[in-house]
C-alpha positions in Angstrom: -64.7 -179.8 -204.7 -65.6 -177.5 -207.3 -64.1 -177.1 -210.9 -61.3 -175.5 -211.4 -61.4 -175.0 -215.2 -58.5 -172.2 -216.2 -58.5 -171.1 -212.5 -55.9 -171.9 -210.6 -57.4 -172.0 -207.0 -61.0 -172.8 -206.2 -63.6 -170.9 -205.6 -66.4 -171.5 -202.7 -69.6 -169.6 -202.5 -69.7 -167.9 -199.2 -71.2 -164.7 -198.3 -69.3 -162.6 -195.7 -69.2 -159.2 -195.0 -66.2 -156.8 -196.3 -64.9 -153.3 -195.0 -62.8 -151.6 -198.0 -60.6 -148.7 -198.8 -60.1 -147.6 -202.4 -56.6 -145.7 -202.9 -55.3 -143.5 -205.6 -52.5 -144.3 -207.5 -50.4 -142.9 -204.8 -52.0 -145.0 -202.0 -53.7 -142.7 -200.5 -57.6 -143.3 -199.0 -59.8 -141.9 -202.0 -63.4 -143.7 -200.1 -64.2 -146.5 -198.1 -67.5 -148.8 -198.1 -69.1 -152.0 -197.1 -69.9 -155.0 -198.9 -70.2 -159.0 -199.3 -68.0 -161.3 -200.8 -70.0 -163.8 -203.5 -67.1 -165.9 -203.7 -63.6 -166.2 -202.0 -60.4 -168.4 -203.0 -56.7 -168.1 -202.4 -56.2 -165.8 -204.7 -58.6 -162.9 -204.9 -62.9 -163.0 -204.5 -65.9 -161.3 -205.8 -67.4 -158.4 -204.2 -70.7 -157.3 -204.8 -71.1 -153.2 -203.5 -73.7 -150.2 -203.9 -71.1 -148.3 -205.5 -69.2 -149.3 -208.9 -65.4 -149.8 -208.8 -62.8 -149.8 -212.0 -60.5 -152.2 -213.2 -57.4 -151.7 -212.2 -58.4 -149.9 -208.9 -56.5 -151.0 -205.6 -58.2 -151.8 -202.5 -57.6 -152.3 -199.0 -60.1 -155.0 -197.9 -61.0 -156.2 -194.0 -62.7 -159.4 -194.7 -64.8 -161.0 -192.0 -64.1 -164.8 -191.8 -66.9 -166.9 -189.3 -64.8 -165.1 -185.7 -62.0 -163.7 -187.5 -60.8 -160.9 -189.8 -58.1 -160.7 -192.3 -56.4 -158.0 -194.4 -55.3 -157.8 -197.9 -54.5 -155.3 -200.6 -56.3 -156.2 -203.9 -56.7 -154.7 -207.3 -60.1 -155.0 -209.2 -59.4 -157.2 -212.5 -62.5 -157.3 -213.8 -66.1 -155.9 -213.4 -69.9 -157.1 -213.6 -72.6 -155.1 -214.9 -74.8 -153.7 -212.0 -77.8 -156.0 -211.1 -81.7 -154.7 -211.2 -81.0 -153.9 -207.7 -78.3 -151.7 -208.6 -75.6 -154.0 -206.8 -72.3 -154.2 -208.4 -69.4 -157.2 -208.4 -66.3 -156.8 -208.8 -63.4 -159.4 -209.1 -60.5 -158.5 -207.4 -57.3 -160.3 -207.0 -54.9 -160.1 -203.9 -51.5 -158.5 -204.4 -50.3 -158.6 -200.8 -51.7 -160.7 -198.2 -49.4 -161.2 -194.7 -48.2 -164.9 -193.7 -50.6 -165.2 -190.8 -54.2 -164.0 -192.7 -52.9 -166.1 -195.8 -53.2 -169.2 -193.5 -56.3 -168.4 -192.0 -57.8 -167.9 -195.1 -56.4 -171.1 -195.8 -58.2 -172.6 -192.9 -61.6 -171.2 -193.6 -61.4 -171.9 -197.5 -60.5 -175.6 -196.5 -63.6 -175.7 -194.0 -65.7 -174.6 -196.8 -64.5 -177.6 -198.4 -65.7 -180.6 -196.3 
């Protein structure tokens, strides 16, 4: 198992793709996009885009996980400076996750694992 240092859930590398909405500060669709996630835990993961995203931004996200998809609303909490390639990361924390993809998440973070 990794380290945890400060953090309070684990992160594991894992590469898998990402559909995701940004919304205004009323909720409302403001773009959508496709992505990867560098890393995923419990509690939020880094995605890497084409397109650079601001702190502070929320996000609908439709995370692929091996044969199954979750959703989760997010909020970018901190951003990466944009790689050669012109590919940006962006950490983004979960803020409302339903019962039944928090434990399949779960599940696929604890696979991961072993």
């Amino acid at each position: 198992m990794g380290e945890l240092g400060k953090r309070r859930h684990d992160r594991k590398k894992d590469l898998n793709l990402v559909d995701y909405i940004i919304l205004d500060n009323e909720g409302e669709q403001v773009s959508r996009g496709m992505g990867r996630t560098r890393n995923v835990s419990e509690a939020g993961l880094l995605l890497e885009t084409h397109r650079s995203l601001e702190v502070g931004q929320d996000i609908l996200i439709t995370l692929g996980l091996k044969n199954e998809t979750i959703q989760v609303r997010g909020r970018v909490v901190h951003i990466h400076e944009p790689t050669l390639d012109k590919r940006h990361c962006a950490g983004i924390k979960f803020v409302v996750i339903g019962e039944t993809d928090r434990r399949v998440l779960k599940k696929m973070i604890q696979a991961m694992s072993q």
